[in-house]
C-alpha positions in Angstrom: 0.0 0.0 0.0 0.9 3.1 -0.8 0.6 6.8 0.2 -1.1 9.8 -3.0 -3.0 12.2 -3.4 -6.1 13.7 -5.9 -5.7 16.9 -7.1 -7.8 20.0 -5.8 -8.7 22.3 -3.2 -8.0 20.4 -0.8 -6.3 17.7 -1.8 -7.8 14.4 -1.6 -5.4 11.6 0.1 -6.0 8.1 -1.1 -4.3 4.9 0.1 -3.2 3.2 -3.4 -3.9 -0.6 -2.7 -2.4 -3.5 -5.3 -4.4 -6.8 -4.9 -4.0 -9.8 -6.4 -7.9 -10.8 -6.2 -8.9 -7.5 -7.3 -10.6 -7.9 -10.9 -11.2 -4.3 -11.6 -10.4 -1.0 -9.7 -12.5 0.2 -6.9 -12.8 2.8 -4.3 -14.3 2.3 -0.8 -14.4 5.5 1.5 -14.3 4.5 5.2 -17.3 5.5 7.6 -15.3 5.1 10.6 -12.6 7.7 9.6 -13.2 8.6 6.3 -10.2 7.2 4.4 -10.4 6.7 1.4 -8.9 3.5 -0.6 -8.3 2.9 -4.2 -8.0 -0.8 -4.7 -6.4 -1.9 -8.1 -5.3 -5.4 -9.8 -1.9 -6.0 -9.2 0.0 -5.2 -12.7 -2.4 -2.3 -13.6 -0.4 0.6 -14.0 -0.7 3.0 -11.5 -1.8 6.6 -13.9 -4.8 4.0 -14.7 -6.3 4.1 -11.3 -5.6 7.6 -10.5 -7.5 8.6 -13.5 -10.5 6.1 -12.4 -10.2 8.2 -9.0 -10.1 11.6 -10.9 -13.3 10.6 -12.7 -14.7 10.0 -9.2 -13.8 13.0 -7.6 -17.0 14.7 -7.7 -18.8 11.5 -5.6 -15.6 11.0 -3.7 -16.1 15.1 -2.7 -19.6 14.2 -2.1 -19.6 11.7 0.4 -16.7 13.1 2.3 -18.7 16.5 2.8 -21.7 14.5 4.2 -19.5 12.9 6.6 -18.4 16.1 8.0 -14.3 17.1 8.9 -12.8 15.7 11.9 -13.1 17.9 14.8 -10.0 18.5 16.9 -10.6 18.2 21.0 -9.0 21.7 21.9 -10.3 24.1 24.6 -13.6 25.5 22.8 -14.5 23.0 21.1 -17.8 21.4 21.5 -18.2 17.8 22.1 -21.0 15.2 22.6 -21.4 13.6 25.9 -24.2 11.3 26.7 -25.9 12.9 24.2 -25.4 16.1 24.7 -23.1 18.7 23.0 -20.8 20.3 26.0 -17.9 23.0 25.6 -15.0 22.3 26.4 -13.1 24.8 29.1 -10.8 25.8 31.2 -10.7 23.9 34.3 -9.2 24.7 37.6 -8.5 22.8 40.9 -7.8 18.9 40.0 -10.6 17.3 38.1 -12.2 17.0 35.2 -16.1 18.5 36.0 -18.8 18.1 33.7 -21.7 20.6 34.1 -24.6 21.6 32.2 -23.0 23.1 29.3 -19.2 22.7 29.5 -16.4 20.1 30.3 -13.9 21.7 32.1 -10.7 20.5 32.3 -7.7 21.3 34.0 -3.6 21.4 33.5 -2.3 22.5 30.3 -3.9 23.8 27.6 -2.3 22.1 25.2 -2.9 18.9 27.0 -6.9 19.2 27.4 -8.0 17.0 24.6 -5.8 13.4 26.0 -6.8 14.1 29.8 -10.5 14.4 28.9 -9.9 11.2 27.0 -8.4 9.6 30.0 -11.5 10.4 32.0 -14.0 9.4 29.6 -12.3 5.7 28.9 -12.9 5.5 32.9 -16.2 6.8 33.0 -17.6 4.4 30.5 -15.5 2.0 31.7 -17.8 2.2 35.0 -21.2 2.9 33.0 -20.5 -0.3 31.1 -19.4 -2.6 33.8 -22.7 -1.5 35.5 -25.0 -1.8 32.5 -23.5 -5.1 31.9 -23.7 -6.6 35.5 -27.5 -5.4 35.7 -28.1 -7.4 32.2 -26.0 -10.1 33.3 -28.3 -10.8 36.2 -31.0 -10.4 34.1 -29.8 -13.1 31.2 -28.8 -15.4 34.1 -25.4 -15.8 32.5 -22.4 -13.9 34.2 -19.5 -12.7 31.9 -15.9 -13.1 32.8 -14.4 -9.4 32.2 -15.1 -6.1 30.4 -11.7 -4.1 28.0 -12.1 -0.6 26.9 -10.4 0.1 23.4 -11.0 2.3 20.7 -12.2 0.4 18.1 -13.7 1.3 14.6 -14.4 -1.8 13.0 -16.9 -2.6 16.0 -18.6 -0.9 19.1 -18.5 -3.9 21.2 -17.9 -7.7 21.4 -18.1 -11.0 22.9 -15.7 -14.0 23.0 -17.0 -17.5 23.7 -15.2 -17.4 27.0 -17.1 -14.8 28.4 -15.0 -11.6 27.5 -16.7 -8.2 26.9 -15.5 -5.4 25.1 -16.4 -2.2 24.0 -15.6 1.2 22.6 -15.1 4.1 25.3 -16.5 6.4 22.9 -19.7 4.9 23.3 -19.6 7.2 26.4 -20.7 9.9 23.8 -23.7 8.7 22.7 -27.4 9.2 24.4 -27.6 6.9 27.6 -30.0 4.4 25.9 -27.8 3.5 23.3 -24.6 2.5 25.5 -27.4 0.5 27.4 -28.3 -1.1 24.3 -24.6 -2.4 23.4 -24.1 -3.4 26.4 -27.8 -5.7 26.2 -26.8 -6.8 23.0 -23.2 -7.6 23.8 -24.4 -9.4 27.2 -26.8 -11.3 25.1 -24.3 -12.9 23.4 -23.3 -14.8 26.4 -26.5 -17.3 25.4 -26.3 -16.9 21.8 -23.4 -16.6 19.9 -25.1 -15.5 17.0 -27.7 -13.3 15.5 -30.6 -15.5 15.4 -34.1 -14.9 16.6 -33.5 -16.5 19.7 -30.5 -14.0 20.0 -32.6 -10.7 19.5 -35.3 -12.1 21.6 -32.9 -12.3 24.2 -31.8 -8.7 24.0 -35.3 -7.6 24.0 -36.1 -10.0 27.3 -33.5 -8.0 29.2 -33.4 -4.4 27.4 -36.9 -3.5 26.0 -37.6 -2.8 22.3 -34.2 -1.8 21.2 -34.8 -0.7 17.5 -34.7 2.8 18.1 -31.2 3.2 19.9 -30.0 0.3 17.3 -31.0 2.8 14.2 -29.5 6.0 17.0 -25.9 4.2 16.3 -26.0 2.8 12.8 -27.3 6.8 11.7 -25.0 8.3 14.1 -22.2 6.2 15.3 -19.3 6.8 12.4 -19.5 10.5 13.3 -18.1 10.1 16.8 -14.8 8.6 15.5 -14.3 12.7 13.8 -13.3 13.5 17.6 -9.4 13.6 17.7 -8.5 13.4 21.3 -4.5 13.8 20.6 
């Protein structure tokens, strides 16, 4: 894989992809973080695919827009929280307070945006393992432990020995829908699968979950826009 970029204002980076399976060339924009990769057979010369790209631009343009740019944590920037868009500030003593409106954090300025991300990991590191030991109880099935990453193929998993894991940034999203990945995740500890039995089983313990399902699947990509560095 390599490194180019499309012409224009601005320019467009692609990641330039040879394949050996790959029939024809393709492009696939990422909803996660909104690369974008230009897959091509492996002896097609390279001008080829970067003229299939420039023919492209327009839709490439197009769905990059919709997606929106990624949004740098900084002092003044407004993020979502449970929900809820806060501002973050200026925080003084030693801790990170959360109020109506803002986030304020303290220390240095230019550290703001990797402390607050420190706090949130362990904030929905708590919400989860609560959510999870109240479904848990209510499944009948205990689970073995609970990681925190920051994942972006997936917002939360299950491993056949009883493992749980989920993103932090789920922490961002309305409280129903952190509920609802934890349900489904914890339902997973009867059914390894996606059957009927499965959603049934998410429904026994959560409630009608359809509505904080579609919440993520509309939503969910546009968290991973926060850059925390």
């Amino acid at each position: 894989m390599s490194d180019v970029f499309l012409d224009g204002d601005p320019p467009i980076p692609l990641i330039l992809r040879r394949s050996g399976r790959a029939k024809r060339i393709s492009l696939r924009i990422s909803q996660l973080d909104g690369r974008v990769t230009l897959t091509m057979p492996t002896r097609l010369p390279e001008r080829e695919a970067m003229d299939f790209a420039r023919e492209k631009e327009t839709w490439i343009r197009k769905h990059l827009d919709a997606r929106g740019s990624e949004v740098s944590v900084v002092l003044g920037a407004q993020i979502p929280l449970g929900g809820r868009m806060l501002t973050l500030v200026q925080g003084t003593g030693r801790r990170v307070e959360i109020g109506e409106e803002t986030i304020a954090v303290p220390g240095k300025p230019e550290r703001a945006g990797k402390r607050l991300a420190a706090y949130l990991k362990e904030v929905a590191r708590d919400r989860l393992a609560g959510a999870c030991d109240d479904y848990a109880a209510l499944l009948g099935k205990p689970y073995n432990r609970i990681s925190i990453r920051d994942t972006r193929s997936r917002w939360g998993s299950c491993t056949s020995d009883g493992g749980l894991m989920f993103s932090w940034r789920l922490i961002m999203t309305p409280p129903e829908v952190l509920d609802y990945v934890a349900a489904h995740e914890v339902a997973h500890l009867a059914e390894m699968n996606h059957s009927a039995a499965f959603w049934a089983g998410v429904e026994r313990i959560y409630g009608p979950y359809k509505a904080p399902r579609s919440w993520l699947r509309k939503n969910g990509s546009d968290l991973h826009r926060y850059r925390f560095e």
